[in-house]
C-alpha positions as a Markdown table, in Angstrom:
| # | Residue | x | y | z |
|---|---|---|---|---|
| 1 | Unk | -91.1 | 31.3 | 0.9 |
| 2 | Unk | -87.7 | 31.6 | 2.2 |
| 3 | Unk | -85.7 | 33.4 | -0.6 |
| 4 | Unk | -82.3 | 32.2 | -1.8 |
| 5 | Unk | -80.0 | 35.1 | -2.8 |
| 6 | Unk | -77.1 | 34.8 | -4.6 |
| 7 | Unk | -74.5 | 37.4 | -2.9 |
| 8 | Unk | -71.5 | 39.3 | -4.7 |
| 9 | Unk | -68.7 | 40.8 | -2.8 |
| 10 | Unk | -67.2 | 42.3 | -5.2 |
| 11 | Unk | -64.1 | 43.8 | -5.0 |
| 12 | Unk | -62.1 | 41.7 | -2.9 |
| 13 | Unk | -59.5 | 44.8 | -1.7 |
| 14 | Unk | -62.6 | 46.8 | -0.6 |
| 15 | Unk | -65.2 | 46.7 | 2.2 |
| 16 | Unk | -67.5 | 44.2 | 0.0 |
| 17 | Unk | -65.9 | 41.0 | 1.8 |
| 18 | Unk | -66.0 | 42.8 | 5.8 |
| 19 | Unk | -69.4 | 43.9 | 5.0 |
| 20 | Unk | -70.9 | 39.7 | 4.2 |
| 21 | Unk | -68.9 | 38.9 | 6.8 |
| 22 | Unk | -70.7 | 41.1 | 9.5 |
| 23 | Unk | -73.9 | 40.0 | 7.7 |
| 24 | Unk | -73.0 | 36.3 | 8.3 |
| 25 | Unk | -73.1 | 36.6 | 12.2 |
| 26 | Unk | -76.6 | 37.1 | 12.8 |
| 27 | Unk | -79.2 | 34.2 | 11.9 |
| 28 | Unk | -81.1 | 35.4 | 8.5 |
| 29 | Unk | -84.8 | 35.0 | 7.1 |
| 30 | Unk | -82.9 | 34.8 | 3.5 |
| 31 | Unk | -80.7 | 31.5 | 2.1 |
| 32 | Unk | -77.3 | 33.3 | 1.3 |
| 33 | Unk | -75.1 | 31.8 | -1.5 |
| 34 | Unk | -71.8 | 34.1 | -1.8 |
| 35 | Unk | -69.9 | 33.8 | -5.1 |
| 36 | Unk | -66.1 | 34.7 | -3.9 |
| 37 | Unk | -62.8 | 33.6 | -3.1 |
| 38 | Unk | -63.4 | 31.6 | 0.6 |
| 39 | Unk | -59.7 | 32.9 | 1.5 |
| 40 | Unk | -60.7 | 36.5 | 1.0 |
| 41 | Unk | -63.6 | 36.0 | 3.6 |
| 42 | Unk | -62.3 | 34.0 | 6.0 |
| 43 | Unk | -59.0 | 36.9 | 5.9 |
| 44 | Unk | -61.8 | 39.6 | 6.2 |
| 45 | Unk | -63.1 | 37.9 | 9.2 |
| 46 | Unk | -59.8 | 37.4 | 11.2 |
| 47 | Unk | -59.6 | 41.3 | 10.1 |
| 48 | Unk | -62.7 | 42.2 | 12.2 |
| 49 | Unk | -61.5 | 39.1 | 15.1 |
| 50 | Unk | -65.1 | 37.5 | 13.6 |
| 51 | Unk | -65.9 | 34.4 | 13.2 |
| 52 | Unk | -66.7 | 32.6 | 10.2 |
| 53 | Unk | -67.4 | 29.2 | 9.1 |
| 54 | Unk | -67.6 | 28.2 | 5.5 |
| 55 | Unk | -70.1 | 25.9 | 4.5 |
| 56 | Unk | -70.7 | 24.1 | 0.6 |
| 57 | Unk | -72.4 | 26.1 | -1.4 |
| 58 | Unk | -76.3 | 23.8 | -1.1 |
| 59 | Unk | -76.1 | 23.9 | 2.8 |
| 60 | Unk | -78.0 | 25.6 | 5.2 |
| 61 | Unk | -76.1 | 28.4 | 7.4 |
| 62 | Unk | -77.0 | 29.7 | 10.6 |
| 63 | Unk | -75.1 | 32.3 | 12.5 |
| 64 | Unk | -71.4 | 32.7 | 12.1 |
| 65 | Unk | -71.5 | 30.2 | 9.3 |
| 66 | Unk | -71.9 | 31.3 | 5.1 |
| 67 | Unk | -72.3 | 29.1 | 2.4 |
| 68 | Unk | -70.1 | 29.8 | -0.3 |
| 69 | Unk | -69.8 | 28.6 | -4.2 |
| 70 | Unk | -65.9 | 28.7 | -4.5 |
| 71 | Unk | -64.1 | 30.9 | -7.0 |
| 72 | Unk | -60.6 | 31.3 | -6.4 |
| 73 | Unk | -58.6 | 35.0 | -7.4 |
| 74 | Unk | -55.4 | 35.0 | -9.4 |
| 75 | Unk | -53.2 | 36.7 | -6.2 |
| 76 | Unk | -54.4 | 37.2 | -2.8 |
| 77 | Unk | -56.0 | 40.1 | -1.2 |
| 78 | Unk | -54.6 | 42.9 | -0.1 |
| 79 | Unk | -57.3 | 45.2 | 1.5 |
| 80 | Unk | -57.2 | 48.4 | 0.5 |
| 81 | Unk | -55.4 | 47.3 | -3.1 |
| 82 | Unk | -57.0 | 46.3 | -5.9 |
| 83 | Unk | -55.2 | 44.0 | -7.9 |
| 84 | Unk | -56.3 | 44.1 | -11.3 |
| 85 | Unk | -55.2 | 40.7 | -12.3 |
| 86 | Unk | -58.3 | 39.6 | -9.5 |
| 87 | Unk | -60.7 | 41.4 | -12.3 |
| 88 | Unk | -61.7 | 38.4 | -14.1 |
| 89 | Unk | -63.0 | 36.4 | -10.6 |
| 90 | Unk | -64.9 | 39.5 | -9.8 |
| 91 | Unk | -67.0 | 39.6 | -13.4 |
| 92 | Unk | -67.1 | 35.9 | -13.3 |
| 93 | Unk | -68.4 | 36.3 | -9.6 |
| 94 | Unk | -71.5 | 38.5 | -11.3 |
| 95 | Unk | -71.9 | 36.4 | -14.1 |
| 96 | Unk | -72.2 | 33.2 | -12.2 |
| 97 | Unk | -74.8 | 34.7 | -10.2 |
| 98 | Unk | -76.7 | 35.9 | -12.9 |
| 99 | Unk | -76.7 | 32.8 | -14.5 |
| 100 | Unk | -77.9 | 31.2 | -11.0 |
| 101 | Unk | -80.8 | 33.4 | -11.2 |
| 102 | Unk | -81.5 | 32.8 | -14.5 |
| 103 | Unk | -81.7 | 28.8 | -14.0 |
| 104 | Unk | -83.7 | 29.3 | -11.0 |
| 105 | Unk | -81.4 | 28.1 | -8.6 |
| 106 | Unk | -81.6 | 31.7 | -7.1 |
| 107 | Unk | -84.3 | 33.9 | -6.2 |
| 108 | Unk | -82.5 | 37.4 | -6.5 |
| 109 | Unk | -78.4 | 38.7 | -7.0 |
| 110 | Unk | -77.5 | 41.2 | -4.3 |
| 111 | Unk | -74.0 | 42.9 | -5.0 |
| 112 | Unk | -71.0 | 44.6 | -3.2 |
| 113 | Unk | -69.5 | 47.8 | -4.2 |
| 114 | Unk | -67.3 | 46.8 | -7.6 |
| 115 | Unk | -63.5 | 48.9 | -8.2 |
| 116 | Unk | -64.4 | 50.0 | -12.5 |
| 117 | Unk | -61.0 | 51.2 | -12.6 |
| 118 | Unk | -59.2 | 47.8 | -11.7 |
| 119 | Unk | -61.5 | 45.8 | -13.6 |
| 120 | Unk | -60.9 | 48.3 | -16.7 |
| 121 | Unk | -57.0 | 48.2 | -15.8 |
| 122 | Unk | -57.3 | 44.2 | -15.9 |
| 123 | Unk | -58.1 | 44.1 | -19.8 |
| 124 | Unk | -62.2 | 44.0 | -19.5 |
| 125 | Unk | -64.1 | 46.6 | -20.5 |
| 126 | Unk | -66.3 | 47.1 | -18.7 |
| 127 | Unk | -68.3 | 50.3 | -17.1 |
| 128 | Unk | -70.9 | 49.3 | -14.5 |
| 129 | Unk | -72.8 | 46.1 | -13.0 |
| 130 | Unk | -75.8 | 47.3 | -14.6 |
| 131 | Unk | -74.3 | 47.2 | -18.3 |
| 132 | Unk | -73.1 | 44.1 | -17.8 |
| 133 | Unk | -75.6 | 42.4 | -16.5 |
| 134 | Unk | -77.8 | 44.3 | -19.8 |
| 135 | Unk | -75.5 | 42.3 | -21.5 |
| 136 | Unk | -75.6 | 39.0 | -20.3 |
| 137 | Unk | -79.5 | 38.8 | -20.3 |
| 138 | Unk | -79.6 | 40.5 | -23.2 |
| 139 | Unk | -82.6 | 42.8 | -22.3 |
| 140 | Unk | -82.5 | 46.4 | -22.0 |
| 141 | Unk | -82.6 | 47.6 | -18.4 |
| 142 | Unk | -83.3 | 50.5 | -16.1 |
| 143 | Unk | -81.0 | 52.1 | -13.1 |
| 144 | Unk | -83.7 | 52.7 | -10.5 |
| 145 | Unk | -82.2 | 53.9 | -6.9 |
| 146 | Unk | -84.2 | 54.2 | -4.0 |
| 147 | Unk | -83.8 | 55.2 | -0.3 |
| 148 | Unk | -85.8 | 52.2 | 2.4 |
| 149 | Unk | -87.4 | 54.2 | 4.5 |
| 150 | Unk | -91.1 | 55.0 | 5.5 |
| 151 | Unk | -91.3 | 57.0 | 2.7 |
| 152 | Unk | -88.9 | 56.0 | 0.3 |
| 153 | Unk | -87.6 | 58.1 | -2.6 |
| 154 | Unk | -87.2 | 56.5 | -6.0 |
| 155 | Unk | -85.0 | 57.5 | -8.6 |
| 156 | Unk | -84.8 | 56.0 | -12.2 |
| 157 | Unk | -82.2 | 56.9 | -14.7 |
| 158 | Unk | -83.3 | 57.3 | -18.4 |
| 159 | Unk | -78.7 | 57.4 | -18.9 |
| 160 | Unk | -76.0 | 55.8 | -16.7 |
| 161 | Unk | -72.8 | 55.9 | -16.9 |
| 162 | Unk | -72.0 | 58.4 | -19.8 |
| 163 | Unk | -69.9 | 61.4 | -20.1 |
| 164 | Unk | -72.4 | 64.4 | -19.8 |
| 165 | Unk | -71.6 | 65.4 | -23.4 |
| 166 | Unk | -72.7 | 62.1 | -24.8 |
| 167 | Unk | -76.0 | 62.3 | -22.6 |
| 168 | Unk | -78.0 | 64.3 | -25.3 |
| 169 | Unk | -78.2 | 62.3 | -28.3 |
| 170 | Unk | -79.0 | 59.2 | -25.7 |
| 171 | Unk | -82.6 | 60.8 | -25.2 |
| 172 | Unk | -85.1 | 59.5 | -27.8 |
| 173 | Unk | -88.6 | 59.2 | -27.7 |
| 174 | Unk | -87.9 | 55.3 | -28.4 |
| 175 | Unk | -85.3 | 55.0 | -25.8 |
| 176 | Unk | -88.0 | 57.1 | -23.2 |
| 177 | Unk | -90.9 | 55.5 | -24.2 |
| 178 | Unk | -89.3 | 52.0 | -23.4 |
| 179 | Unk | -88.1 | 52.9 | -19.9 |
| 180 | Unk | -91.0 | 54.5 | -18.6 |
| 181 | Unk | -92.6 | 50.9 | -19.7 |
| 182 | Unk | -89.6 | 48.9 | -17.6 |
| 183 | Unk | -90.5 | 51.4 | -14.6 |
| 184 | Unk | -94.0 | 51.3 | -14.6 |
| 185 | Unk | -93.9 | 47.8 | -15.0 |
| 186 | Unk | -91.5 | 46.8 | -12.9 |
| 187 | Unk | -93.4 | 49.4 | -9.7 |
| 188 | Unk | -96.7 | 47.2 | -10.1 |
| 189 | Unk | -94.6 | 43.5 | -10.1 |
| 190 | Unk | -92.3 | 44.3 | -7.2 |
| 191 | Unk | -93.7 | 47.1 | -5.1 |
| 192 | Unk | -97.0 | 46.4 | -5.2 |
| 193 | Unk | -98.0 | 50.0 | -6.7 |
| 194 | Unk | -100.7 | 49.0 | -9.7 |
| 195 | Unk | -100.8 | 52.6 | -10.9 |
| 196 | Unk | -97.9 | 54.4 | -10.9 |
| 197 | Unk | -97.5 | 58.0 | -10.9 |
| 198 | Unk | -93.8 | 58.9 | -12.5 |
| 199 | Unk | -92.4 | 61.8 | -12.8 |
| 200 | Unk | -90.0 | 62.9 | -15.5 |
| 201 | Unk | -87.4 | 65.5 | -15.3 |
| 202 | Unk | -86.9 | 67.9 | -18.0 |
| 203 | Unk | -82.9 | 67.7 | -19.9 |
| 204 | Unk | -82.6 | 71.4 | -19.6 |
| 205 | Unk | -82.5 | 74.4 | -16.9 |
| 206 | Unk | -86.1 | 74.9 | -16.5 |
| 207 | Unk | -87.3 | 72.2 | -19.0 |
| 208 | Unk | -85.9 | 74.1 | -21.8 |
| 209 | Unk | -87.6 | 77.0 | -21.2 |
| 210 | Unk | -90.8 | 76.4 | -23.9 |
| 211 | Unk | -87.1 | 75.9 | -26.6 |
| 212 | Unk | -85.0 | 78.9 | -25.7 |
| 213 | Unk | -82.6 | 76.3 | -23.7 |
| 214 | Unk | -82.6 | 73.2 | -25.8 |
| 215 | Unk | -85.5 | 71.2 | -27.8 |
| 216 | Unk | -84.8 | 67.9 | -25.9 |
| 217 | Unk | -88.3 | 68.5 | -24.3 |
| 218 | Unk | -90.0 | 69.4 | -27.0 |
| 219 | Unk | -88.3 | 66.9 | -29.5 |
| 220 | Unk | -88.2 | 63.9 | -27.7 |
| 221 | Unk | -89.5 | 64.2 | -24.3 |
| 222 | Unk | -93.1 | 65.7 | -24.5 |
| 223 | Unk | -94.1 | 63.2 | -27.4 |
| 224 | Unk | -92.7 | 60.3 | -25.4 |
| 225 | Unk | -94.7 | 61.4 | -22.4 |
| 226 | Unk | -98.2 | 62.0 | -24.6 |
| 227 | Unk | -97.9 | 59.0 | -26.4 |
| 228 | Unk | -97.7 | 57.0 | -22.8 |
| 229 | Unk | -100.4 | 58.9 | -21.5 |
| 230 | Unk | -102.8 | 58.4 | -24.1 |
| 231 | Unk | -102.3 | 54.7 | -23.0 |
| 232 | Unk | -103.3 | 55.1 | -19.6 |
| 233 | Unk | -100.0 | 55.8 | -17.6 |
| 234 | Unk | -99.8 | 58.7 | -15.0 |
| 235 | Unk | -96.6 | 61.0 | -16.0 |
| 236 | Unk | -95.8 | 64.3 | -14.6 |
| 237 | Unk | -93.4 | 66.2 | -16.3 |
| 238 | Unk | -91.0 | 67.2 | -18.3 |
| 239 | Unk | -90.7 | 68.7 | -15.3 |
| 240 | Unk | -87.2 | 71.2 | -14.2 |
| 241 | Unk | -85.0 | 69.4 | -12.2 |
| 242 | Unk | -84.6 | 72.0 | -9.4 |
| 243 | Unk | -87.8 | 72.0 | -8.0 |
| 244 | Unk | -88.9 | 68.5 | -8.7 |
| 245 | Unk | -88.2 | 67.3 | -4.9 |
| 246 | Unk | -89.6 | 69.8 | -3.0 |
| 247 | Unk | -92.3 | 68.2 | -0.7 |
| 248 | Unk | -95.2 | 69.6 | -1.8 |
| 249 | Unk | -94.0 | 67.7 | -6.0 |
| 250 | Unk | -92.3 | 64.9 | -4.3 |
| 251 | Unk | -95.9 | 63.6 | -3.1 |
| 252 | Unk | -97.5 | 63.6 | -6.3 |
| 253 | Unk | -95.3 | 60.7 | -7.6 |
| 254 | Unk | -94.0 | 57.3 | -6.9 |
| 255 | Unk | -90.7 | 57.7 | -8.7 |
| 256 | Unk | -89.0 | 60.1 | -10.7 |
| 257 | Unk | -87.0 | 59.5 | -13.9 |
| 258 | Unk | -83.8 | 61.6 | -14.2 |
| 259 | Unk | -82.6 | 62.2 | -17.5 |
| 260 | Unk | -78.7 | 61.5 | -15.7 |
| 261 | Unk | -76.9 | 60.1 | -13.4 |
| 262 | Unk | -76.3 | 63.2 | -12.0 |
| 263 | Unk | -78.8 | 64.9 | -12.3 |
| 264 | Unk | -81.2 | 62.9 | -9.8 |
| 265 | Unk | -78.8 | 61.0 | -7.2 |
| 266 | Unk | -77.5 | 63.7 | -5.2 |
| 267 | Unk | -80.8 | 64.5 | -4.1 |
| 268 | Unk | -81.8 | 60.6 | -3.1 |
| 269 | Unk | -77.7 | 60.7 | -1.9 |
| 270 | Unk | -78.6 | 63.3 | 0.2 |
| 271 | Unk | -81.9 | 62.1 | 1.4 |
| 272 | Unk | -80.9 | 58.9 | 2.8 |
| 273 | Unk | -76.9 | 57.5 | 1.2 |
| 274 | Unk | -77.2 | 54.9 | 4.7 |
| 275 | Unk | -80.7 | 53.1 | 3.5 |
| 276 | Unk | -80.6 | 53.7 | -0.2 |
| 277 | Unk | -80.0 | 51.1 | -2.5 |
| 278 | Unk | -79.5 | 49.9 | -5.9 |
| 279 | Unk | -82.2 | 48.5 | -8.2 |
| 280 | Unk | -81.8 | 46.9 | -11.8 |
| 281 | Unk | -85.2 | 47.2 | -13.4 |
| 282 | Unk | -85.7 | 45.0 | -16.4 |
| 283 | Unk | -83.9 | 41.8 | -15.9 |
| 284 | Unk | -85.9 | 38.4 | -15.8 |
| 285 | Unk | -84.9 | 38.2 | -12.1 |
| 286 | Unk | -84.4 | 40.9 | -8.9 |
| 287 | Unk | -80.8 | 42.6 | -9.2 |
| 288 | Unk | -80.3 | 45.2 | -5.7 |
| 289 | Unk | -76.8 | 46.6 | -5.2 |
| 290 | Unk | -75.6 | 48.6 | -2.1 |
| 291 | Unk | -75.3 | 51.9 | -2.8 |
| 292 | Unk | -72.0 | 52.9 | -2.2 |
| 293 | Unk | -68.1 | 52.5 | -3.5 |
| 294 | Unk | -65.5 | 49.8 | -2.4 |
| 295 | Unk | -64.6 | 52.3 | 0.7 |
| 296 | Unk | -60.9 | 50.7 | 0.1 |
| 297 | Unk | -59.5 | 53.5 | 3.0 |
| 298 | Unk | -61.7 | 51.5 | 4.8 |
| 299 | Unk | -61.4 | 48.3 | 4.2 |
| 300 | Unk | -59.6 | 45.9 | 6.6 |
| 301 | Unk | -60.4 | 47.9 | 8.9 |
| 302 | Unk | -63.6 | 47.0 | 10.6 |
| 303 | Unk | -65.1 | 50.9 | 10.7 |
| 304 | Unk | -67.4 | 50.3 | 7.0 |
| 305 | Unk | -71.2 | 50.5 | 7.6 |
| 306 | Unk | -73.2 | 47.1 | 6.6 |
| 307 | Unk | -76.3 | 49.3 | 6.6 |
| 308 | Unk | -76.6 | 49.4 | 2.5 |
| 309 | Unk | -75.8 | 45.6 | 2.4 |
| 310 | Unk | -78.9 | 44.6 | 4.9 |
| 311 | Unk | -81.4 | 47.0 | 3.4 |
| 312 | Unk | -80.1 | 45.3 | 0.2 |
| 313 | Unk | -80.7 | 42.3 | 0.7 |
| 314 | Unk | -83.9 | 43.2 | 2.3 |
| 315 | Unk | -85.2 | 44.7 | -0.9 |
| 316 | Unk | -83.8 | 41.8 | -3.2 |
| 317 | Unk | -85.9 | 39.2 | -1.0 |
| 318 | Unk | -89.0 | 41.0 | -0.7 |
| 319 | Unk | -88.9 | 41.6 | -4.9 |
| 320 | Unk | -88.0 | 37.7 | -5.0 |
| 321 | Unk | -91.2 | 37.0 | -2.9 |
| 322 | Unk | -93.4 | 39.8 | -4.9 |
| 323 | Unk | -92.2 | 37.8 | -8.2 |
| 324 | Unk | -93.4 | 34.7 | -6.3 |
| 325 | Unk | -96.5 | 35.7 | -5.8 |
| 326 | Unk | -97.0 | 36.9 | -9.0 |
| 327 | Unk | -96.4 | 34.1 | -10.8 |
C-alpha cells in the first residue's frame, strides 16, 4: 500500500509552506495531495532558491514536483504576516481535507502549524485543529502527542485548549471513562499495542493528597479508572504529576493521560520537541500535526526545521497502513 495523504500548510505567512516545499524535493514512499494556495508555494520556494513544480491534484509527483488541489487566499502572502482576511482558505484548506478522508479519496490528513489568533481576528471562531475537526466529524476526540523515537513517549490529553480555571468542571467520570476508551482503542488499531497499559495523572499536587487538595481524584477520577479496570483495561494512576516520568514509572506504561494541556507537554516538549508530533485519536481516519507554531520570525527565511513535518507524515502513513490492515 502506498498511502495518499492529504497535506495542510496551514498558515500561509508562517513556515507551513517552506517546510512542504523542502519535503517536495526528495522522492517519497507517500502520495502527497497539498490543499493551499499554488502561489504561496511556488513564492516559498523561490524564498529558499528551490525548485518546485506543480502538478494537478490526481497526478503522480516525483522529486521537486507536488501535486496540489488549488485553493486560492483572499490577498497574497506576506511571510511573516498573517493576514487575517486569508483565515477562511486556511479552515476551508482543513475542512477539505477532512472531507477527502472521509470519502476515501485520502488515506490520512497531515497538518502545518495553524496562526489561532489570525483565524480568530478573521471572524471564525475557532480554537484549535483538533476542535474543529471534532466538529466536522462529529465524534468526540482525543489530543494524543507523542515523541518518534526508539522509545517514544505518549501523551494524551483528557482537556485542550481551556483556560486552567475552566479545566476542573471538564473532568467527569463520563468524560474520562470515554477517553480512556478512544486511547486504548485507538493504541491497539494504529500502534499495534493489543493491551495497553495507560497511565493517568492525578488533577491535583500529589493526587489530591487522599482529599486534603481537591476531590477531583476521589470524585471523578478513581471511579472512572475502577469502572475501566473491572473491564479488563490496564490503568495506573491517579497518579501525581511530578513524578509520573521518571524512568523507573515511565516504563510501566504505554501512554499517559494528562488531565491538561499543560500539565503533560512540557515533559514530551522537553523530551524530544524535534521528533514529536501531533495525533488526533478518535476521528474515522488518521489526523498527525507537526508539533510546533507557524515560526512566522522564521518564515521566508529558509532557517525552519522540516524535522516535525517528515516524522509527521511518517506517523500518518504508517496509521493509514495499520487501518489498512485492519480492515
Amino acid at each position: 500500500m502506498r498511502p495518499r495523504l492529504a497535506l495542510v500548510p496551514g498558515e500561509p505567512a508562517g513556515v507551513g509552506p517552506e517546510l512542504c516545499v523542502r519535503i517536495a524535493q526528495h522522492e517519497r514512499h507517500v502520495e502527497l495531495l497539498a490543499l493551499a494556495d499554488p502561489d504561496t508555494l511556488l513564492a516559498a520556494a523561490h524564498a529558499l532558491r528551490l525548485p518546485l513544480r506543480i502538478r494537478d491534484p490526481d497526478a503522480c509527483a516525483g522529486a521537486g514536483e507536488l501535486a496540489v488541489l488549488p485553493l486560492p487566499q483572499a490577498v497574497p502572502t506576506q511571510f511573516g504576516h498573517p493576514d487575517p482576511c486569508n483565515a477562511r482558505t486556511v479552515i476551508d484548506a482543513l475542512l477539505a481535507g477532512a472531507r477527502r478522508c472521509r470519502e476515501g479519496l485520502a488515506d490520512a490528513l497531515v497538518t502545518g502549524p495553524v496562526h489561532k489568533a489570525s483565524i480568530n481576528a478573521g471572524g471564525i471562531a475557532y480554537t484549535g485543529t483538533t476542535e474543529l475537526l471534532a466538529a466536522d466529524a462529529n465524534c468526540p476526540v482525543v489530543m494524543m502527542l507523542a515523541t518518534t523515537g526508539a522509545q517514544p513517549l505518549r501523551v494524551a490529553l483528557a482537556t485542550t485548549h481551556l483556560p486552567l480555571r475552566d479545566v476542573p468542571a471538564a473532568i467527569t467520570r463520563a468524560t474520562l471513562e470515554r477517553d480512556l476508551r478512544i486511547v486504548h482503542a485507538a493504541l491497539d488499531r494504529y500502534f499495534g499495542i493489543r493491551t495497553p497499559r495507560i497511565a493517568v495523572l492525578g488533577l491535583n499536587p500529589h493526587a489530591g493528597e487522599g482529599g486534603w487538595l481537591g476531590r477531583e481524584e476521589i470524585d471523578s477520577i478513581v471511579p472512572a479508572l475502577d469502572s475501566l479496570r473491572a473491564q479488563g483495561m490496564q490503568l495506573l494512576g491517579p497518579l501525581p504529576a511530578d513524578t509520573a516520568f521518571l524512568p523507573s514509572v515511565r516504563k510501566d506504561f504505554d501512554v499517559v493521560l494528562a488531565m491538561y494541556h499543560d500539565q503533560g507537554l512540557p515533559v514530551l516538549k522537553y523530551a524530544g520537541f524535534a521528533d514529536a508530533v501531533n495525533i488526533t485519536l478518535g476521528l474515522p481516519y488518521p489526523r498527525v500535526a507537526v508539533d510546533h507554531g507557524t515560526a512566522l520570525e522564521l518564515a521566508g527565511r529558509g532557517s525552519a526545521d522540516p524535522s516535525s513535518l517528515q516524522h509527521a507524515i511518517d506517523v500518518a502513513a504508517a496509521m493509514a497502513q495499520a487501518r489498512h490492515q485492519d480492515r
